[in-house]
C-alpha positions as CSV (number, residue, x, y, z in Angstrom):
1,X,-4.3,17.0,23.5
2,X,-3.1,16.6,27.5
3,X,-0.9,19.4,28.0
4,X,1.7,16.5,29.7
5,X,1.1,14.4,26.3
6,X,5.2,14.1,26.0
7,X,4.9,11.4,23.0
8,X,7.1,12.5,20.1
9,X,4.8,13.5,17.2
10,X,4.3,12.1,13.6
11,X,2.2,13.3,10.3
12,X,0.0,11.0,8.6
13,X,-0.8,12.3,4.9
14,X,-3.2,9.5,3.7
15,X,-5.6,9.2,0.4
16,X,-6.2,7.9,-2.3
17,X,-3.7,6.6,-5.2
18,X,-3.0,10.0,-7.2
19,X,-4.4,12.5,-4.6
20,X,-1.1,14.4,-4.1
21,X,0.2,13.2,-1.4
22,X,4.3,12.8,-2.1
23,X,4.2,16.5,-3.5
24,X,2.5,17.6,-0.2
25,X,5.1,15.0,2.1
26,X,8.3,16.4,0.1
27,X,7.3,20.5,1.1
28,X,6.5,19.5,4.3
29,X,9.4,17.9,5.1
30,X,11.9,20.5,3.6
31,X,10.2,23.0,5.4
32,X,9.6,21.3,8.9
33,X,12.8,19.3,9.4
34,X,11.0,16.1,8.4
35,X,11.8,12.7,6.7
36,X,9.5,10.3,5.0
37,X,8.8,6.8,6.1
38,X,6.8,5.8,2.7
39,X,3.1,3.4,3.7
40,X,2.7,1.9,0.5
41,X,3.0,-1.7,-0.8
42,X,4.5,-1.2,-4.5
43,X,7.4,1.4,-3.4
44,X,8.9,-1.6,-1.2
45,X,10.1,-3.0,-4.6
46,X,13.5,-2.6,-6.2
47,X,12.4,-1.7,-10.3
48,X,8.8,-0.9,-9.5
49,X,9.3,3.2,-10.4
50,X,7.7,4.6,-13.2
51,X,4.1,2.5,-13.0
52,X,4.4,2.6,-8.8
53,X,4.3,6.6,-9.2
54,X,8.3,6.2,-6.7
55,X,9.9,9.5,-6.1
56,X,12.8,9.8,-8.5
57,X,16.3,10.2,-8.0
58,X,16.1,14.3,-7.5
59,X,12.7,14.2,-5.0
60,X,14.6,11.1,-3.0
61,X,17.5,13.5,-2.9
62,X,16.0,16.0,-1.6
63,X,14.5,14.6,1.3
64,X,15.6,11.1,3.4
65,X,13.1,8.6,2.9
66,X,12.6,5.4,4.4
67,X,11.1,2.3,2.7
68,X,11.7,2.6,-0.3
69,X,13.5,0.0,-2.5
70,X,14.1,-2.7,0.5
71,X,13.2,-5.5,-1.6
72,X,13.6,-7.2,-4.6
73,X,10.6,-7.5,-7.1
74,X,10.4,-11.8,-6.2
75,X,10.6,-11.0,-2.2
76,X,7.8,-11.4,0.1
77,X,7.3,-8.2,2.3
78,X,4.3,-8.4,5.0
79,X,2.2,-6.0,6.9
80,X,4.0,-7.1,10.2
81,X,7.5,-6.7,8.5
82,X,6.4,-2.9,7.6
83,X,5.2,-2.0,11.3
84,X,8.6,-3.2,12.7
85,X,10.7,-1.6,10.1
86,X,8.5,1.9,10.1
87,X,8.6,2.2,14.1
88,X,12.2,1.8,13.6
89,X,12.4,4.4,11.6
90,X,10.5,6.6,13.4
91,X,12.1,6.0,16.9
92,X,15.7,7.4,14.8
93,X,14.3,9.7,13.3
94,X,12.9,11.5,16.3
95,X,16.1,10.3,17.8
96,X,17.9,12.8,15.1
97,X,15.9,15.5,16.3
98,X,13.0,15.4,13.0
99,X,10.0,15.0,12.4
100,X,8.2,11.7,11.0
101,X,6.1,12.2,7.7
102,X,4.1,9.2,7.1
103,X,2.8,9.4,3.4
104,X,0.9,6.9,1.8
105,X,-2.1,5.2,0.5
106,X,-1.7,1.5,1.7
107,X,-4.3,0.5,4.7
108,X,-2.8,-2.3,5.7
109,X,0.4,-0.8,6.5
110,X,-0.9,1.9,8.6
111,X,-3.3,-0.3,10.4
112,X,-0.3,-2.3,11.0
113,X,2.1,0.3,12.5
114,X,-0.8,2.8,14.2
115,X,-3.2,0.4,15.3
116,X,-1.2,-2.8,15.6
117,X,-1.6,-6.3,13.6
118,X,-2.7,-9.4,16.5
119,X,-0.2,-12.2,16.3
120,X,-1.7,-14.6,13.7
121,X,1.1,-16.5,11.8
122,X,3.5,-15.0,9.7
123,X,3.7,-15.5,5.7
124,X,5.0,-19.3,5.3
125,X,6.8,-19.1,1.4
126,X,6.1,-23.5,1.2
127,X,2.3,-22.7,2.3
128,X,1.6,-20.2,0.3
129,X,3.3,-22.1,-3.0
130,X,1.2,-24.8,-2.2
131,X,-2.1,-22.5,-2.2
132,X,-1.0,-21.1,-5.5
133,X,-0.3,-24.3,-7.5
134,X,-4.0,-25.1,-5.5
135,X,-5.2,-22.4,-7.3
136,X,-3.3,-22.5,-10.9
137,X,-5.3,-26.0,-10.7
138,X,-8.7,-25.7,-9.4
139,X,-8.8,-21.6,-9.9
140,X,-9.4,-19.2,-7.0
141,X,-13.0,-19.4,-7.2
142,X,-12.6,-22.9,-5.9
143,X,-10.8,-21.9,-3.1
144,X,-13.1,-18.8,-2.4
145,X,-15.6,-21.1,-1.9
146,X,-13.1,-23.4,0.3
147,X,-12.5,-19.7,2.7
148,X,-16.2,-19.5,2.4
149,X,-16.9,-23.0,4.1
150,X,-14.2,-22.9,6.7
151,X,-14.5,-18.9,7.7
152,X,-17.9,-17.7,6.5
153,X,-17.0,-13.8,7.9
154,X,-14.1,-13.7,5.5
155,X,-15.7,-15.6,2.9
156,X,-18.0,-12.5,3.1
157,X,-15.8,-10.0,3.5
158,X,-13.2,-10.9,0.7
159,X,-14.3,-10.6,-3.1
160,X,-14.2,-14.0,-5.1
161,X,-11.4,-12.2,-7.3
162,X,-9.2,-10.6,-4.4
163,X,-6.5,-14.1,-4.8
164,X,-3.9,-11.9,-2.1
165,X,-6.7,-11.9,0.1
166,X,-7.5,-15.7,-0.5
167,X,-4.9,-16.7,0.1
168,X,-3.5,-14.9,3.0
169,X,-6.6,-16.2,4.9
170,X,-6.4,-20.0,3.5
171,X,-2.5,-19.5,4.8
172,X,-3.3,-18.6,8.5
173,X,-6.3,-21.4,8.8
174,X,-3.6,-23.9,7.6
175,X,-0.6,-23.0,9.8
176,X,-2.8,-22.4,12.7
177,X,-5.9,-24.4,12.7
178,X,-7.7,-21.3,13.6
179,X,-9.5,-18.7,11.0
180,X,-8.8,-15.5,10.0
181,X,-11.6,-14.0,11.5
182,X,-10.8,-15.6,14.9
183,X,-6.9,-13.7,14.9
184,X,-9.0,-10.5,14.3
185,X,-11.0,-10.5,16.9
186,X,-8.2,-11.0,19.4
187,X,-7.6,-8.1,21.6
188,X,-5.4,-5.3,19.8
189,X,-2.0,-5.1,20.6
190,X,-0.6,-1.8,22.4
191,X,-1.2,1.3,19.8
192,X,2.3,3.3,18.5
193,X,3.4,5.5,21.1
194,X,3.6,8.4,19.1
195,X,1.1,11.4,18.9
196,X,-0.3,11.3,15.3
197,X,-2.2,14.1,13.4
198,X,-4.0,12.0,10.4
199,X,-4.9,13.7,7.1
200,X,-6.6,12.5,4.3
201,X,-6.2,14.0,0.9
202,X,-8.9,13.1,-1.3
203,X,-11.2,14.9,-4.2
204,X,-14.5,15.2,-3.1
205,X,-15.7,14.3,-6.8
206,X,-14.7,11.2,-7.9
207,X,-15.1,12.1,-10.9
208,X,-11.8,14.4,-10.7
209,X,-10.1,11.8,-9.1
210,X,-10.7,9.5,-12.0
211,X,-9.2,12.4,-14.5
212,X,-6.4,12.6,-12.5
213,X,-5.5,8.6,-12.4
214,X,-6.5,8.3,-16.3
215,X,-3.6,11.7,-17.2
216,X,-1.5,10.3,-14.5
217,X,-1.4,6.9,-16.6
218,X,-0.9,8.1,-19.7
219,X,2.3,10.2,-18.2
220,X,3.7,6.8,-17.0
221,X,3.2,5.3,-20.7
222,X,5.2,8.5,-22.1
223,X,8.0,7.9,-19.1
224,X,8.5,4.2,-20.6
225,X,6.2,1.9,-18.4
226,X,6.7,-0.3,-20.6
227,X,10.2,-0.7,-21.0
228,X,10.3,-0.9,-17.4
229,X,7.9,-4.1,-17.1
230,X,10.1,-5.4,-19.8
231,X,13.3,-5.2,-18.0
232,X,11.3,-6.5,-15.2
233,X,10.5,-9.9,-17.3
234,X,14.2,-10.9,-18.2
235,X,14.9,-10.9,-14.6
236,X,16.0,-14.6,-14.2
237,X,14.0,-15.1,-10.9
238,X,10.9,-13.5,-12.7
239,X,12.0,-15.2,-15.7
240,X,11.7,-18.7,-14.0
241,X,8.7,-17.9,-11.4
242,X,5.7,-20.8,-12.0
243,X,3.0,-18.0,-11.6
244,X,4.9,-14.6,-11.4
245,X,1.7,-12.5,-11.6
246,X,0.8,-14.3,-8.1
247,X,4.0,-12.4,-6.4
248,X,3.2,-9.4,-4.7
249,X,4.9,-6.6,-6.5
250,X,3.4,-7.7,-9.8
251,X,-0.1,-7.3,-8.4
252,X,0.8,-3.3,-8.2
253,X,-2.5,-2.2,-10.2
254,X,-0.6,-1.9,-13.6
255,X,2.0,-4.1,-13.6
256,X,-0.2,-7.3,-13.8
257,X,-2.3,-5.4,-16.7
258,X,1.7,-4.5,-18.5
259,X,2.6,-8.4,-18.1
260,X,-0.1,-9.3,-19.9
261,X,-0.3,-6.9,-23.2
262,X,3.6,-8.0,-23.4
263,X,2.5,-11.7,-22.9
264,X,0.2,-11.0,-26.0
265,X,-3.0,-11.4,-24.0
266,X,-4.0,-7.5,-24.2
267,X,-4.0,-4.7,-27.1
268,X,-2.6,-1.6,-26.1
269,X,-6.1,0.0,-25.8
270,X,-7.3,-3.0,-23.5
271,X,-4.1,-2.3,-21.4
272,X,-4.3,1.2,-21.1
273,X,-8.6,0.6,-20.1
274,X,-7.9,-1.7,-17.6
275,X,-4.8,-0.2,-15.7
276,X,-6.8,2.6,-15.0
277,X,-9.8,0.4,-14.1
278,X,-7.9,-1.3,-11.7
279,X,-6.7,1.7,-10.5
280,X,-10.1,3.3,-9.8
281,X,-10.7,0.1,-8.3
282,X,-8.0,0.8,-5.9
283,X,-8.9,4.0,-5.4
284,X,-12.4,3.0,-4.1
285,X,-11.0,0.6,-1.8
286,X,-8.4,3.0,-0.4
287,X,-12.2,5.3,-0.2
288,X,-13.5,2.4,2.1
289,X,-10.6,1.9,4.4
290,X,-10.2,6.1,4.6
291,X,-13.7,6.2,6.1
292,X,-12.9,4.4,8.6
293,X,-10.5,6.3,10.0
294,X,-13.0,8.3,12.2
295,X,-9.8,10.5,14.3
296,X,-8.7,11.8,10.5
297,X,-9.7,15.2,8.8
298,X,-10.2,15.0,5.2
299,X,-8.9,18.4,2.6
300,X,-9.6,18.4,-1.2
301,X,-6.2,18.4,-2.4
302,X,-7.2,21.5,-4.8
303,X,-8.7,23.6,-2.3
304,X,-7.8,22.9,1.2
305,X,-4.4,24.4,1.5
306,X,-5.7,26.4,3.8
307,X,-7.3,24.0,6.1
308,X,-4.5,21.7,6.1
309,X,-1.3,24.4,7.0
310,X,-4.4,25.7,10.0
311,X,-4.1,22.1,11.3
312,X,-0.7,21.7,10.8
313,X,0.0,24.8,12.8
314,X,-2.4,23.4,15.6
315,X,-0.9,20.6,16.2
316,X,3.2,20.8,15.6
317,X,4.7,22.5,19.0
C-alpha cells in the first residue's frame, strides 16, 4: 500500500456458509478493538436465529454488532439498503476510534458496499406482488422464459429455479423499460473509501465443508429449528401472506425446506436431505462469487491460522 494511503481500514472475513467465519470475527474484534457490521442476507431478520446460524445473546454481548435484527421477517431489505446502512456504520465506527470487521457470506451485499451497486430502480412492493401472483399462475418457468426473451444475458445467467433472481430482473425491466443487463454494464459507481484487507475462509475439500454444513444442521434441529419456524408461522403478517415462501427471509436455505415438512409436504428425513442440499447449494454459489474476488487471499479455516494472523499483522498499522 502508498505509504500516504490515509483511508481508515476495514477487515473483510468472507466464505462460505459454515466456514468459521463469526468465531474468527468475534476473537478478532475483542482483541483488536473491533466491531462487526454482519454481510449476510438472513441475519437482517428479527426471529430468523437458530436455522440463520445468528450470534446469540452472549456472542452479541460480547462484541457490538451491526445489522443484525433490523427487520421484521415480512420486510423487504435490498442490496442498496445494506451498502447505505453498512458505510454508515463503518464511518462511526472508525469515528469511535475501532476497527470495522466485516463478516459474512452474502455476495451481494459486499458487492454492494465495496464495489458499489449502479442506480437501476429500487424494489417496488406493488411490482413485485404483481410478478408473484404472475408466477403463483403461470409458474416461474413461464416467466424465466419471459426474462429469457426480453434480456437474453440474464436469461443465461439466472437458473430457471432462482425465482429471487427472476424476479428482481422482470422488476427493473418493468419500472424502467431498460434490462437488467443494460444497469450492469453502466459505469461503476465510486468504490468505499476505506482500505480493505479481504479474506476468504474456505475448506479446500469440499468434501469437509459438506460434513461440516450436514453436523452444523443437525445442531440447529437439537437447538429447536423447528419450534422456531413454528413461532414464525402464527405470526399474523406471515399468517395472512398470499405466497409467504416468496418473502425474502423465508428463502434463508432452511426455512423454506422447515415451512414445508410443517405444511405436511415433507417427512422429516426429506427435510433434513434437502436443507442441507440447499445449503451445499449455497455453498457452491458463495464458491463462484468468492473466486471472483481476485484482490482476496484464501486460508483453510483448519490450518491457516498462521497465514491469516501473518496477514493480519501486515496489514493493521
Amino acid at each position: 500500500m502508498p505509504m500516504n494511503d490515509t483511508r481508515p481500514r476495514a477487515i473483510a472475513l468472507m466464505g462460505p456458509t459454515a466456514s468459521g467465519k463469526t468465531a474468527l470475527a468475534l476473537e478478532w474484534a475483542e482483541r483488536l478493538g473491533g466491531e462487526i457490521v454482519s454481510v449476510d442476507s438472513a441475519l437482517v431478520y428479527r426471529g430468523l436465529d437458530i436455522g440463520a446460524a445468528k450470534p446469540d445473546a452472549a456472542e452479541l454481548a460480547r462484541v457490538s454488532h451491526h445489522l443484525v435484527d433490523i427487520r421484521e421477517p415480512w420486510q423487504p431489505y435490498s442490496a442498496a439498503e445494506f451498502a447505505v446502512d453498512a458505510r454508515r456504520a463503518m464511518d462511526d465506527i472508525v469515528a469511535r476510534g475501532r476497527l470495522p470487521i466485516l463478516a459474512g457470506g452474502t455476495g451481494l451485499y459486499f458487492h454492494a458496499l465495496l464495489q458499489g451497486l449502479s442506480a437501476m430502480p429500487s424494489a417496488d412492493a406493488a411490482t413485485r406482488a404483481a410478478i408473484a401472483a404472475e408466477a403463483e399462475a403461470r409458474g416461474w418457468d413461464a416467466l424465466h422464459a419471459e426474462l429469457v426473451a426480453i434480456d437474453p444475458e440474464s436469461g443465461a445467467r439466472i437458473h430457471a429455479t432462482d425465482a429471487q433472481r427472476i424476479q428482481r430482473a422482470l422488476e427493473v425491466y418493468r419500472l424502467s423499460g431498460r434490462t437488467i443487463s443494460a444497469w450492469r454494464h453502466d459505469p461503476p459507481p465510486p468504490r468505499l473509501p476505506f482500505k480493505v484487507l479481504k479474506l476468504v475462509l474456505a475448506p479446500p475439500e469440499r468434501a469437509s465443508l459438506h460434513e461440516r454444513i450436514a453436523h452444523r444442521f443437525d445442531l440447529m434441529l437439537e437447538a429447536g429449528f423447528l419450534d422456531e419456524v413454528r413461532r414464525l408461522r402464527v405470526l399474523p403478517e406471515l399468517k395472512d401472506h398470499p405466497v409467504p415462501l416468496e418473502l425474502p427471509a423465508l428463502r434463508a436455505v432452511g426455512y423454506r425446506q422447515a415451512w414445508e415438512h410443517l405444511d405436511g409436504a415433507l417427512s422429516a428425513g426429506d427435510f433434513r436431505e434437502r436443507a442441507i442440499f440447499a445449503t451445499r447449494q449455497l455453498a457452491k454459489r458463495q464458491f463462484t462469487w468468492l473466486r471472483g474476488e481476485l484482490d482476496a487471499r484464501w486460508f483453510d479455516p483448519a490450518t491457516g491460522r498462521d497465514g491469516l494472523e501473518q496477514a493480519l499483522g501486515m496489514f493493521l498499522p
